[in-house]
Structure formats: structure tokens, C-alpha cells
Short mmCIF file of the C-alpha atoms (twelve columns), coordinates in Angstrom:
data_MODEL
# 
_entry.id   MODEL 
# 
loop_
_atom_site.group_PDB 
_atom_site.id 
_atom_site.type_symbol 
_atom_site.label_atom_id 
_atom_site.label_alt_id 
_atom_site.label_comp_id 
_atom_site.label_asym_id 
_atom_site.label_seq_id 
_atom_site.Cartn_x 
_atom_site.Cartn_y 
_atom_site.Cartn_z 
_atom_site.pdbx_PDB_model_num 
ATOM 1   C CA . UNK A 1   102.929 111.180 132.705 1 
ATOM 2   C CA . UNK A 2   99.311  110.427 132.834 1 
ATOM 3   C CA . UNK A 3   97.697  107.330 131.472 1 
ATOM 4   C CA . UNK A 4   95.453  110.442 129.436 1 
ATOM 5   C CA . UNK A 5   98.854  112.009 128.651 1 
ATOM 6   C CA . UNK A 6   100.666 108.400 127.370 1 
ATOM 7   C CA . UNK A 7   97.164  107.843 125.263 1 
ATOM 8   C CA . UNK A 8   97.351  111.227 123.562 1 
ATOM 9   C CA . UNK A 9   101.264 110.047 122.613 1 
ATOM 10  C CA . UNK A 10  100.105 106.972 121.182 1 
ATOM 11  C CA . UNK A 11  97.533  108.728 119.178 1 
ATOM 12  C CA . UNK A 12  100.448 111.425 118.067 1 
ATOM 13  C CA . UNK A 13  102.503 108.152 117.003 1 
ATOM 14  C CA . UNK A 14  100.911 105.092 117.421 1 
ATOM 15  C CA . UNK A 15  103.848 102.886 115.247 1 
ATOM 16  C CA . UNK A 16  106.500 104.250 117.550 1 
ATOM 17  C CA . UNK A 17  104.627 103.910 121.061 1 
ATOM 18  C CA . UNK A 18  103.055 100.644 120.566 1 
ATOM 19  C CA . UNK A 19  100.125 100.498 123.043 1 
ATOM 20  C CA . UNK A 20  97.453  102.863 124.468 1 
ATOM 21  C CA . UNK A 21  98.097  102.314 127.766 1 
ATOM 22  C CA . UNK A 22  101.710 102.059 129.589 1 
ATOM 23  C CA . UNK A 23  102.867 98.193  130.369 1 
ATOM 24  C CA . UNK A 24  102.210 96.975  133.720 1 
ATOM 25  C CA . UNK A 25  103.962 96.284  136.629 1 
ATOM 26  C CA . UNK A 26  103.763 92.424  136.306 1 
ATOM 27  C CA . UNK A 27  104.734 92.779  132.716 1 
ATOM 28  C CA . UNK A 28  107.613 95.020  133.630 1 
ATOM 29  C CA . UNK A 29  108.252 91.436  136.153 1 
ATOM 30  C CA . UNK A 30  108.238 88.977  133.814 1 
ATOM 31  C CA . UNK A 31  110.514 90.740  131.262 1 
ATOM 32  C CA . UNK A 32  113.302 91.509  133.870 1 
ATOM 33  C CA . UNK A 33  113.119 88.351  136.097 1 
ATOM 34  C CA . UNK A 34  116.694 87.085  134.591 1 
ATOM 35  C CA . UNK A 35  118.222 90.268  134.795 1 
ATOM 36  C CA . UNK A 36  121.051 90.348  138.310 1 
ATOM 37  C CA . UNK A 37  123.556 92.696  139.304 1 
ATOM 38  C CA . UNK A 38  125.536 91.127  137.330 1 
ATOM 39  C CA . UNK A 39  123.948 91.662  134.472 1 
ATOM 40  C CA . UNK A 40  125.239 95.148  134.227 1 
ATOM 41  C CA . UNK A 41  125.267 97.866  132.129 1 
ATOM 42  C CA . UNK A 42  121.978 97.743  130.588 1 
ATOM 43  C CA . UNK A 43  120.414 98.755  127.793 1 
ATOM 44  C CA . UNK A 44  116.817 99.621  127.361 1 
ATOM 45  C CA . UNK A 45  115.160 100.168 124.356 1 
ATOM 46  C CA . UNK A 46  112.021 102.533 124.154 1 
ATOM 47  C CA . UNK A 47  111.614 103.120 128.138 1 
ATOM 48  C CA . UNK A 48  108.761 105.492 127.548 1 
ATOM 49  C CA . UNK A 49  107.065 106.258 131.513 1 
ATOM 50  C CA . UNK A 50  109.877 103.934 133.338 1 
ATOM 51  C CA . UNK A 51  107.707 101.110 134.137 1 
ATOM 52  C CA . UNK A 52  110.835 98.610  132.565 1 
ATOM 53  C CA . UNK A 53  113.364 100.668 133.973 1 
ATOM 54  C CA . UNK A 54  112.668 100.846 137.397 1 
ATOM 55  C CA . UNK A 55  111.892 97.132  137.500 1 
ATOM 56  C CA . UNK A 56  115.617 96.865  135.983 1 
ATOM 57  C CA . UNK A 57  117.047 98.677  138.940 1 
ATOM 58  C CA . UNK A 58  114.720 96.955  141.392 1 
ATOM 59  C CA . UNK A 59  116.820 93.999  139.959 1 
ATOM 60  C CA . UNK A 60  119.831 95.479  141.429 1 
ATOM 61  C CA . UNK A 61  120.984 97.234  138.567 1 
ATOM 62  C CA . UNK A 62  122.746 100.603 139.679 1 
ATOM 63  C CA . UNK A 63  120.833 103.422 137.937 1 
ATOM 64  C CA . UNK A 64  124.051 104.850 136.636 1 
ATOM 65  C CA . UNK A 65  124.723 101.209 134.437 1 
ATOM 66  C CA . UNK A 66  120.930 102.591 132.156 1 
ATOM 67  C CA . UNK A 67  121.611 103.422 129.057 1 
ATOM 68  C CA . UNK A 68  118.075 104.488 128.230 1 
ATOM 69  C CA . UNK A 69  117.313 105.023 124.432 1 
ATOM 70  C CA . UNK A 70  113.897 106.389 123.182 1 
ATOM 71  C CA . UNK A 71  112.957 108.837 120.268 1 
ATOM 72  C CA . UNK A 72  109.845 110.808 122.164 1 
ATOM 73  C CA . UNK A 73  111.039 113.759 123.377 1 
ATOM 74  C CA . UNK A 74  107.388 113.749 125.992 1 
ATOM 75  C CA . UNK A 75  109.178 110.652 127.452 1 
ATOM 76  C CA . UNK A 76  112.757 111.851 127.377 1 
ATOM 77  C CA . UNK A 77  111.862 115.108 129.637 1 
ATOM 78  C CA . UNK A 78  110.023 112.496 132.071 1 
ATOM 79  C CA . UNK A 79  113.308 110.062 132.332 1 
ATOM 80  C CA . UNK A 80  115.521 112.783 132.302 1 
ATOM 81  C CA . UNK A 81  113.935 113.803 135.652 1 
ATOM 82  C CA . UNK A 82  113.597 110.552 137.180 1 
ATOM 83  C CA . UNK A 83  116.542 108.448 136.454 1 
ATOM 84  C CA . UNK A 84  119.427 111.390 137.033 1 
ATOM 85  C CA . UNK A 85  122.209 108.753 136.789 1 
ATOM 86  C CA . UNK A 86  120.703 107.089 133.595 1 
ATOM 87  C CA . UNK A 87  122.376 107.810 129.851 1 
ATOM 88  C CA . UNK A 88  118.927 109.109 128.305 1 
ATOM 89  C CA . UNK A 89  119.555 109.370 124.777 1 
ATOM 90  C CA . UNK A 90  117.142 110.558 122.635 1 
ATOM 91  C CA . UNK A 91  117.781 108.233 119.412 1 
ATOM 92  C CA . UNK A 92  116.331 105.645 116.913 1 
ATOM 93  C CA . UNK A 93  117.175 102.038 118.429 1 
ATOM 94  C CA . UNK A 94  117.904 101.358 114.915 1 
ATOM 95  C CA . UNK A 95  121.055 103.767 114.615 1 
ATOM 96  C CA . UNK A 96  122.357 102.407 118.427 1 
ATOM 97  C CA . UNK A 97  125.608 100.952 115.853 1 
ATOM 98  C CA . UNK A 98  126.717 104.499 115.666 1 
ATOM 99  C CA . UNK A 99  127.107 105.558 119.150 1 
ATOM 100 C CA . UNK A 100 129.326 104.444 121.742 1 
ATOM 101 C CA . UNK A 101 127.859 103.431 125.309 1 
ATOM 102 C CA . UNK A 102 129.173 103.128 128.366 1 
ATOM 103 C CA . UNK A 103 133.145 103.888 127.214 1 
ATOM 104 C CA . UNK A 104 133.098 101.101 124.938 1 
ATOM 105 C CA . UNK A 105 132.193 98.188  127.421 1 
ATOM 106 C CA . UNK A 106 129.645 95.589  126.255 1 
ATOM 107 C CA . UNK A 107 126.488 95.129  127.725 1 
ATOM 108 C CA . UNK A 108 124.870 92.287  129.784 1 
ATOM 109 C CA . UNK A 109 121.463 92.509  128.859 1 
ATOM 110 C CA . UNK A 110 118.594 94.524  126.250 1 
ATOM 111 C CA . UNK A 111 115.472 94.947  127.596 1 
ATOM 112 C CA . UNK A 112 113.040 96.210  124.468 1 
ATOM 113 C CA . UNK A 113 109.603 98.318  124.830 1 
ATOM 114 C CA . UNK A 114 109.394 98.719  121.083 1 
ATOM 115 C CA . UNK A 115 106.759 97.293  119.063 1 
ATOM 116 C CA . UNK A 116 108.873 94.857  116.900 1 
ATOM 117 C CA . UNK A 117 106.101 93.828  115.055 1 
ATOM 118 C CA . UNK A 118 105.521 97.479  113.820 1 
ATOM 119 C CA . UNK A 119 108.575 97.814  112.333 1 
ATOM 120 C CA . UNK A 120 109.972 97.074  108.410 1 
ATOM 121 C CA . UNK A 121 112.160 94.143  108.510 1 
ATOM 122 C CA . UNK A 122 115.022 96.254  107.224 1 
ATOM 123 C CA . UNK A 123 114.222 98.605  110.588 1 
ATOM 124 C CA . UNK A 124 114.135 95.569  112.998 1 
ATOM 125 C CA . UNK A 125 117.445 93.824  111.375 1 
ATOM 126 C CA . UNK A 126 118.896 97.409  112.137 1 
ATOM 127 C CA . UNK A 127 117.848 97.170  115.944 1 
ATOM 128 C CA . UNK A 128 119.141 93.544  116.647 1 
ATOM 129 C CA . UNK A 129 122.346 94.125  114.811 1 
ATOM 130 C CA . UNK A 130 123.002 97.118  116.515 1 
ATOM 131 C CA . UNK A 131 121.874 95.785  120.250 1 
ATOM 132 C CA . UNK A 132 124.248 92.537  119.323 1 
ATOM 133 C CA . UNK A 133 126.956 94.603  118.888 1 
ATOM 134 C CA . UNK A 134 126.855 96.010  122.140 1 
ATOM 135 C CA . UNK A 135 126.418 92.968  124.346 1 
ATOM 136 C CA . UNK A 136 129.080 90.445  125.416 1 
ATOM 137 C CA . UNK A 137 129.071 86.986  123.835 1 
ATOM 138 C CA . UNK A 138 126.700 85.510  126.880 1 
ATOM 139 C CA . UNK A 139 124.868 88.388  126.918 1 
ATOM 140 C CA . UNK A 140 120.295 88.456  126.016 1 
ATOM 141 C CA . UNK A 141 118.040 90.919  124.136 1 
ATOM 142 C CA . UNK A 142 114.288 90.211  125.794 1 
ATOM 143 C CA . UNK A 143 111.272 91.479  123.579 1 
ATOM 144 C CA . UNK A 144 107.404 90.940  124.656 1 
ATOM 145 C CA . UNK A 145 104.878 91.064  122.105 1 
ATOM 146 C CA . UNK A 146 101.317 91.299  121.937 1 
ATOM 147 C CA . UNK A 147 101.150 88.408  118.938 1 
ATOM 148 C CA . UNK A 148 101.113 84.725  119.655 1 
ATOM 149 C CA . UNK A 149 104.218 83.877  117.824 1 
ATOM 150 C CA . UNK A 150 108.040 84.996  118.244 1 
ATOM 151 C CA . UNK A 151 108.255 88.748  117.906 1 
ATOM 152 C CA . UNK A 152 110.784 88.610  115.329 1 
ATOM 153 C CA . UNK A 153 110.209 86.695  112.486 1 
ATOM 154 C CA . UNK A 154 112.393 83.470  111.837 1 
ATOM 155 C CA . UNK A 155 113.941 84.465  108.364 1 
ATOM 156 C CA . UNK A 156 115.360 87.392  110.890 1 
ATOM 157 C CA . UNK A 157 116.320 85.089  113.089 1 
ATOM 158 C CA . UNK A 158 117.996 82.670  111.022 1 
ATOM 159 C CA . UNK A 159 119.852 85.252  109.076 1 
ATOM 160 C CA . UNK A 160 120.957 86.879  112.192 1 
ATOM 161 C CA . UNK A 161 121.804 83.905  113.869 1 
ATOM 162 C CA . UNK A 162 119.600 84.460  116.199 1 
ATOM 163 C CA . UNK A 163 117.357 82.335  118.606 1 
ATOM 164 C CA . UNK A 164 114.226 83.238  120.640 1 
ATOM 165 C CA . UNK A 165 113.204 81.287  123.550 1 
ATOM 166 C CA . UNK A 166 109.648 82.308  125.349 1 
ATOM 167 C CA . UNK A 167 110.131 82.695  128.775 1 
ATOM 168 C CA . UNK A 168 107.300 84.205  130.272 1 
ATOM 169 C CA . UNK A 169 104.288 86.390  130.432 1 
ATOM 170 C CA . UNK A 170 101.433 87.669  132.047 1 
ATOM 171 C CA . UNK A 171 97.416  87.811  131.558 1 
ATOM 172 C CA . UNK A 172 97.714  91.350  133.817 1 
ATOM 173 C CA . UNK A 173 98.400  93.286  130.844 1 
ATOM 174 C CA . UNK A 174 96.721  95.143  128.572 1 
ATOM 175 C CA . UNK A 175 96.342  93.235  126.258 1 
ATOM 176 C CA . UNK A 176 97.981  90.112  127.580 1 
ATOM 177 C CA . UNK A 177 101.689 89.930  126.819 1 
ATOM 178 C CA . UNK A 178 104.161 87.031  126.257 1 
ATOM 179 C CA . UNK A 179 107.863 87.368  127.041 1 
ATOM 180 C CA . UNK A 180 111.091 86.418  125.389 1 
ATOM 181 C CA . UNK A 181 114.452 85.685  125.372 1 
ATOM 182 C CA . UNK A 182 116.730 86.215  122.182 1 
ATOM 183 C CA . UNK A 183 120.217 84.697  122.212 1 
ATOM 184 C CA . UNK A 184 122.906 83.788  119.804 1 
ATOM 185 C CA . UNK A 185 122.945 80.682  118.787 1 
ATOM 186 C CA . UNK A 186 126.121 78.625  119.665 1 
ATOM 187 C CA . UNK A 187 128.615 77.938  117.022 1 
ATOM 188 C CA . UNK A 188 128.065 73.943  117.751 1 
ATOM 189 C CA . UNK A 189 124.345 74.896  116.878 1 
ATOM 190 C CA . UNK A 190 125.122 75.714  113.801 1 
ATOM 191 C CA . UNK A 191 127.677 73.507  111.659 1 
ATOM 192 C CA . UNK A 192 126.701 70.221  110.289 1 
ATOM 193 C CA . UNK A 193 122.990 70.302  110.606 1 
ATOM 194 C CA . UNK A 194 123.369 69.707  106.638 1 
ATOM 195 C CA . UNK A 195 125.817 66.906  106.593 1 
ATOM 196 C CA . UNK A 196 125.189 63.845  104.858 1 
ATOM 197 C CA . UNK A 197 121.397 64.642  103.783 1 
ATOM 198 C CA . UNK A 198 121.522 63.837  99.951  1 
ATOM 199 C CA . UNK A 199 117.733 64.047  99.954  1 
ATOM 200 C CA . UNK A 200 117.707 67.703  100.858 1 
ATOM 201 C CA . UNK A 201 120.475 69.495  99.867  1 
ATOM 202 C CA . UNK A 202 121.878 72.659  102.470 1 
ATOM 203 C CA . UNK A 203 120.338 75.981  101.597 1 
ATOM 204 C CA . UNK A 204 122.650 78.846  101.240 1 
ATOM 205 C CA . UNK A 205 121.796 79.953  104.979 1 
ATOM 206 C CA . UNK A 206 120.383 77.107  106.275 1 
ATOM 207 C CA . UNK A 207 118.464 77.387  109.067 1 
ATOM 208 C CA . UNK A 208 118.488 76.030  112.674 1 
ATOM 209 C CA . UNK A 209 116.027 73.748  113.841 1 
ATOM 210 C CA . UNK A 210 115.742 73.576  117.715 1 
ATOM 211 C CA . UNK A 211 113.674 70.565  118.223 1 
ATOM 212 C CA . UNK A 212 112.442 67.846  116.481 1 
ATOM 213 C CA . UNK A 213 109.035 69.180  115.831 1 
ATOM 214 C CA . UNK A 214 111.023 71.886  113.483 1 
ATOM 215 C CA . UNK A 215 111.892 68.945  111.267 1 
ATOM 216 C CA . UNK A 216 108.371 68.221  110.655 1 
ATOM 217 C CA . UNK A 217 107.995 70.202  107.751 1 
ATOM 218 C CA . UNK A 218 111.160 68.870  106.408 1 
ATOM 219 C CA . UNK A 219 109.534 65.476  106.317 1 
ATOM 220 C CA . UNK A 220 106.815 66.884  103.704 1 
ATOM 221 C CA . UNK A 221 109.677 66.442  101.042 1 
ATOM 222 C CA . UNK A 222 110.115 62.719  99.670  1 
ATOM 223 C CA . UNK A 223 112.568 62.300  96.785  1 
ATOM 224 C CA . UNK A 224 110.931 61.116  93.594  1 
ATOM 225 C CA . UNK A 225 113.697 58.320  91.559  1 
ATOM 226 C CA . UNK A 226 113.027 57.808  87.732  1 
ATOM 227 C CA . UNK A 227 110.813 55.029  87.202  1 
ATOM 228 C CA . UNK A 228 111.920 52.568  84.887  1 
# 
């Protein structure tokens, strides 16, 4: 597909496709540069031309451990014909709950191409509860995003128990791109955060702070005693 041909798509849909021009090659780089052998099967999110995927195999990921998942059915011809080994499913991300991948066994790794922050919240709770479900308990969803912030918003996070950690990007993008890592948060993360602070009393789903510069806005708060 032609960088003409890709524009055209994003035109036809530019929620689902995200960007007028494919990602680069150093993008593609920085958003696989954890990703082993070992990190096998894979899921990819979105693939559209390849650029992600083949920078996933050039990780050492056998081409027959893909599970590729995008909705476009221009893009699905094109990945159909060059990743022959690769599951190409033509789906919604947000349904991958429903469907069974690689004979039940869990997944080392997502790698996402979808624009996160074009999605409804209820759309992009749907994606990372279905992608958690299919990867083992050590086991990373990476996301890049255009923004300057985390591409998934904290309430999301913290409901989801979810943490993202930026760990890359590149200027040689268009437009420049920032990378992250989204984990679970461990269980020790998240019990007694809450204990012991009369002042502020534990929210229903309290979140979790993971540095001291989170607690800054907590400090805002003073508690008021009755005069007299």
C-alpha cells in the first residue's frame, strides 16, 4: 500500500486509522525494543501496512506466534499476503474477549497501532480488558501516542489496575511519537496505601500513586478542627 493509498484510508476513516501517513521505521523501533523471542505469541493491535509487525519478527518473533487484529479490510488483503503464517483477523480490538487465540495460551506481549485517544472510554476499557485477558501475569501492552501525556487516561488506569510507564520515542515520526509501557500493577502496589491516614479517608477505588510527586496534590488538602 501506497503512502497515497494509506492517506485515502485515513480520509475513508480517519477515527479508526489514526494518522495520514504510516508510522515509521524508528517508531516501529522504539515500540518493540523490549519485545525477545521469548516474548512469544504476540498480539498486535491495528497492524495496518506491517511497519509494527515486521519490526516484531525482526525481534525474533516467529511469524507464525502474530496474531494480527485490524478492522480495514484494505489492510487485511495487504497482511494476508505478506505475513502467510500470521492469524489475520479481521475484528474490533474491543471484542478480542470473545475469541480464542493461539489454542488458549496467553500472550507475552500487545503491541497497539490504534489511536487510543480516539476512542470512548467505554471502547478503550473494552480493548485493555480484553488484551489483559490474553497475556500472562508478567506479560506488557505498549501504546504510542501522539499527545504529551499517558495515552490512556488515569481514571482508566486506576480502575483497571493498570500502570503506564514511558519508555521511549522518537522525533522521526510524523508527528513525533512517545512510547509506552502498560503493566499491571503488583498486588504489594496496591494494599495499604490508605492505612492509617485519618486526614484523608480511602476512596472507594483508591488510586496508586507511583512517586512522591503524585502525592503533591494530596498535600492541597489540610483538615480544618472546630475552633473554639
Amino acid at each position: 500500500m501506497s503512502a497515497i493509498d494509506f492517506f485515502f484510508a485515513w480520509l475513508a476513516h480517519p477515527r479508526r486509522v489514526g494518522a495520514i501517513v504510516p508510522s515509521s521505521a524508528a517508531l516501529a523501533h522504539a515500540i518493540t525494543a523490549d519485545l525477545t523471542s521469548a516474548s512469544a505469541p504476540v498480539i498486535e493491535f491495528g497492524p495496518g501496512t506491517g511497519v509494527f509487525t515486521r519490526a516484531i519478527i525482526a525481534r525474533g518473533v516467529p511469524e507464525h506466534r502474530l496474531a494480527l487484529i485490524e478492522t480495514g479490510a484494505e489492510f487485511v488483503e495487504k497482511l494476508q499476503r505478506e505475513f502467510p503464517c500470521a492469524h489475520v483477523h479481521r475484528m474490533d480490538a474491543t471484542r478480542l474477549k470473545h475469541v480464542e487465540l493461539f489454542g488458549g495460551e496467553r500472550a507475552g506481549a500487545v503491541v497497539s497501532g490504534i489511536p487510543l485517544l480516539l476512542m470512548p472510554v467505554k471502547g478503550v476499557i473494552a480493548l485493555l480488558e480484553g488484551a489483559f485477558e490474553r497475556l500472562r501475569s508478567d506479560g506488557a501492552f505498549y501504546q504510542f501516542t501522539y499527545g504529551r501525556d499517558t495515552p490512556v487516561d488515569r481514571a482508566i488506569l486506576d480502575r483497571l489496575d493498570l500502570r503506564a510507564t514511558r519508555i521511549g520515542g522518537t522525533l522521526a515520526n510524523f508527528p513525533p511519537a512517545a512510547v509506552y509501557r502498560i503493566r499491571r500493577r503488583p498486588a504489594r502496589a496496591k494494599s495499604n496505601r490508605w492505612t492509617g491516614n485519618w486526614a484523608i479517608p480511602a476512596p472507594a477505588n483508591a488510586p496508586v500513586f507511583e512517586s512522591p510527586a503524585d502525592f503533591d496534590h494530596v498535600a492541597q488538602f489540610r483538615v480544618r478542627r472546630p475552633e473554639g
